[in-house]
N, C-alpha and C positions, 0 to 999 in steps of 0.2 A: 504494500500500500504506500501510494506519496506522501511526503509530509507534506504538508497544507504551511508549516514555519519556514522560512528560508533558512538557507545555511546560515548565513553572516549577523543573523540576527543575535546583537547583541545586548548583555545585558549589565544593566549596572553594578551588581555585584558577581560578585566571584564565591568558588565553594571553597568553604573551608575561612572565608570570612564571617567576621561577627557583626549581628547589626541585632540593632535596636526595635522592638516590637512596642508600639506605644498600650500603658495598660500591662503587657504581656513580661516584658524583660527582656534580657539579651539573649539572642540567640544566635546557633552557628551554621549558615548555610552548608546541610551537608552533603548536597548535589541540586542539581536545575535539568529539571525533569519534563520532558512532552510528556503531557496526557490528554486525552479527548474529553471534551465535555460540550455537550448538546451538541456532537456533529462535530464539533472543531477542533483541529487540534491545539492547544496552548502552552505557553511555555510557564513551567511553576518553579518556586525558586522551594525547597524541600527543606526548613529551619527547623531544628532542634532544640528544643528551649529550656535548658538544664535546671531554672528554677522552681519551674512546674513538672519537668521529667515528659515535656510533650514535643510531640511532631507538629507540624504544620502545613498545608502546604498553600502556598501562597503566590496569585497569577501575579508574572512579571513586570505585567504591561498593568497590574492593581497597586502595586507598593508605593507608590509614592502616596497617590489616595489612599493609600492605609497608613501612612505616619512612619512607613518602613526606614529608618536612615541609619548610617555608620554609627559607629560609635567614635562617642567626642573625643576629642585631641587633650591632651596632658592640659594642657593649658585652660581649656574650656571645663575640663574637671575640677580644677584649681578656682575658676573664677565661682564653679558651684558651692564650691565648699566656702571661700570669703562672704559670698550670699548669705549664707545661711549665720553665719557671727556679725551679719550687721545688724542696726537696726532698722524694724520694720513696721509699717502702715497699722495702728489699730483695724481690726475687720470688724464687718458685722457684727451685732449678737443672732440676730436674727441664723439660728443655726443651719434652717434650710436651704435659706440664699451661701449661707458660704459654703457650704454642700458644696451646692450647686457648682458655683463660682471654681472650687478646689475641684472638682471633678472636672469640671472644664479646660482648670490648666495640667489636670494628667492627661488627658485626651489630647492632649498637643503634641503630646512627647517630650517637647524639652526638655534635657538636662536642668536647666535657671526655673524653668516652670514647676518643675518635679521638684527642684530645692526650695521654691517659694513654698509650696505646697507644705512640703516636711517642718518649714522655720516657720510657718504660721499655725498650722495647727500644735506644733509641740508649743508654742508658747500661749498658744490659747487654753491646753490642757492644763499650763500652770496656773491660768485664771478658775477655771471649773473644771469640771469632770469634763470631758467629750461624750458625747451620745455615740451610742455603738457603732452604728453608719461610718460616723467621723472618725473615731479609733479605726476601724476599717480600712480608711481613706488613709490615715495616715499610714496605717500597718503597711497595707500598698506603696505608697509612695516612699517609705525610707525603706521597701527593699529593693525597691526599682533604683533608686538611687543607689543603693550601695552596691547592687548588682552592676552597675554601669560603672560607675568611677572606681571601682576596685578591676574590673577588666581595663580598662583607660589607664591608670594608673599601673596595673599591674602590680596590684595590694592583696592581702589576702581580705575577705569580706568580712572579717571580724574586726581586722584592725582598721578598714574604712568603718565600720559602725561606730566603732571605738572614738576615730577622730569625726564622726558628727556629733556624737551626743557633747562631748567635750567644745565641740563650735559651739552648740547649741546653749551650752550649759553656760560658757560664757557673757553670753546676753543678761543672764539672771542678776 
């Protein structure tokens, strides 16, 4: 049977690269796969996602609309981590709206977005209890964080947890 994909068709990442699943964590492309779906054939990029222990597969010609990107540069790790030891915007009380608003900037994927996420709800925890939702949100967001900048850095993930709560604590 023909491939319906041209040869030359390329793709933006490579196997055996790591990238970023927004929500998801880091994952490592473990090949780029033709498969059919409805009649066509398409090219899927095949991620591995070691925090959750799942596969994935993901149309090539979908990843950017899906939030799919590298993982950040040393530098852009580093500007996460000063983020999160500065000071930061009173939020809401209103706990739904900052849900909301914090779900929003996980959805983005950013590294800065993902650390605003972490510096704002851990300091808002010191004001009150968080609602379970919200601990949730954050449970999420400081492992996607430390899942990322610990591969970026090339940290073990205990001592990147280690040096956010210590950013974090700073603030106090």
């Amino acid at each position: 049977m023909e491939s319906a994909v041209q040869g030359n068709t390329s793709t933006q990442y490579k196997v055996n690269q790591e990238v970023v699943y927004p929500l998801q964590g880091v994952g490592k492309i473990t090949a780029i796969e033709e498969k059919d779906f409805k009649g066509k054939k398409l090219l899927y990029y095949i991620v591995y996602l070691e925090v959750s222990d799942m596969t994935v597969m993901i149309p090539v010609d979908k990843a950017d609309e899906l939030g799919i990107r590298a993982i950040v540069s040393k530098a852009e790790s580093n500007k996460a981590l000063k983020l999160i030891s500065e000071d930061h915007e009173p939020i809401t009380a209103d706990w739904k709206m900052r849900y909301q608003m914090n779900l929003d900037l996980l959805k983005s994927g950013s590294v800065m977005d993902i650390a605003t996420v972490v510096r704002t709800l851990y300091h808002r925890s010191k004001i009150k209890e968080l609602p379970i939702l919200e601990r949730k949100l954050f449970d999420s967001a400081l492992k996607l964080l430390v899942d990322e900048i610990s591969y970026s850095l090339g940290k073990e993930k205990e001592e990147v947890e280690n040096l956010i709560f210590s950013k974090l604590e700073s603030q106090e």
